[in-house]
C-alpha positions as semicolon CSV with decimal commas, in nm:
position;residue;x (nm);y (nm);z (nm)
1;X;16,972;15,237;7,617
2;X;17,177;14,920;7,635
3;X;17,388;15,104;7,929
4;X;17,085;15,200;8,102
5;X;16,892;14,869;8,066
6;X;17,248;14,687;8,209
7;X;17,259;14,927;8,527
8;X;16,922;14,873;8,640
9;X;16,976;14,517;8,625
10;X;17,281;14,533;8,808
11;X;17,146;14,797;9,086
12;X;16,831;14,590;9,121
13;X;17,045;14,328;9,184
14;X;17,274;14,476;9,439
15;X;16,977;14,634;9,610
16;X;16,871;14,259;9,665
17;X;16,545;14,252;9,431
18;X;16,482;13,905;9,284
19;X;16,452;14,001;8,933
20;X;16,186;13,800;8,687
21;X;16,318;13,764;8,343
22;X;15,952;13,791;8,196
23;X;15,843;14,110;8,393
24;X;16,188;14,258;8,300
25;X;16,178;14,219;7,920
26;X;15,846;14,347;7,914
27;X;15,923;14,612;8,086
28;X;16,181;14,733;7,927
29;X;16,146;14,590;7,592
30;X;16,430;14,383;7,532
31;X;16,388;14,014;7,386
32;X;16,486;13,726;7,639
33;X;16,819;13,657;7,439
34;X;16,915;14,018;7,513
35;X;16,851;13,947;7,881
36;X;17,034;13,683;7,910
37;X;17,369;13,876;7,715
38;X;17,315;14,184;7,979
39;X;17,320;13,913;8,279
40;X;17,642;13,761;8,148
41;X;17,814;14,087;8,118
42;X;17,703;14,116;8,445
43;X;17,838;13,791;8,609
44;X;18,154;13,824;8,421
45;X;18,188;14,155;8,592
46;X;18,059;14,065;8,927
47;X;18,348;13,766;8,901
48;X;18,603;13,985;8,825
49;X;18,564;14,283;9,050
50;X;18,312;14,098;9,318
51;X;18,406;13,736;9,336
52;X;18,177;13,688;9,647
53;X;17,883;13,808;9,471
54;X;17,704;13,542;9,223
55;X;17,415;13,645;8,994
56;X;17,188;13,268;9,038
57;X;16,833;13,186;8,925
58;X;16,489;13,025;9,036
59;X;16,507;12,786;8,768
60;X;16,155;12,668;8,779
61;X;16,023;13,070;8,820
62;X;16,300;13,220;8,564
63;X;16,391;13,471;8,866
64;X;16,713;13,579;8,944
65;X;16,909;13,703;9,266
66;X;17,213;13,796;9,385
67;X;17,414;13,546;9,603
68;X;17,663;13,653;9,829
């Protein structure tokens, strides 16, 4: 599950989806703490392998996108 959960996060993001961290848990549920570990592993990963890519956030909406 924790695979799974991980690569829809990171092909939503690469398919350009803003993702809301609310919806998301909900969805799938995971607690926000969880999110926030699968969207590290992701940024660490993006960093490494895609350093033009950049997982940010709405701040004020708790959404996140992918930069490039």
């Amino acid at each position: 599950m924790k695979i799974q959960t991980i690569l829809l996060l990171y092909d939503a993001l690469m398919r350009g989806e803003t993702l809301s961290r609310t919806e998301f848990c909900a969805l799938h549920k995971i607690s926000e703490r969880t999110f926030y570990r699968y969207m590290r592993e992701i940024s660490r990963f993006l960093r490494q392998y895609r350093p033009d890519c950049i997982v940010d956030i709405m701040r004020d909406e708790g959404k996140y996108f992918l930069k490039k």
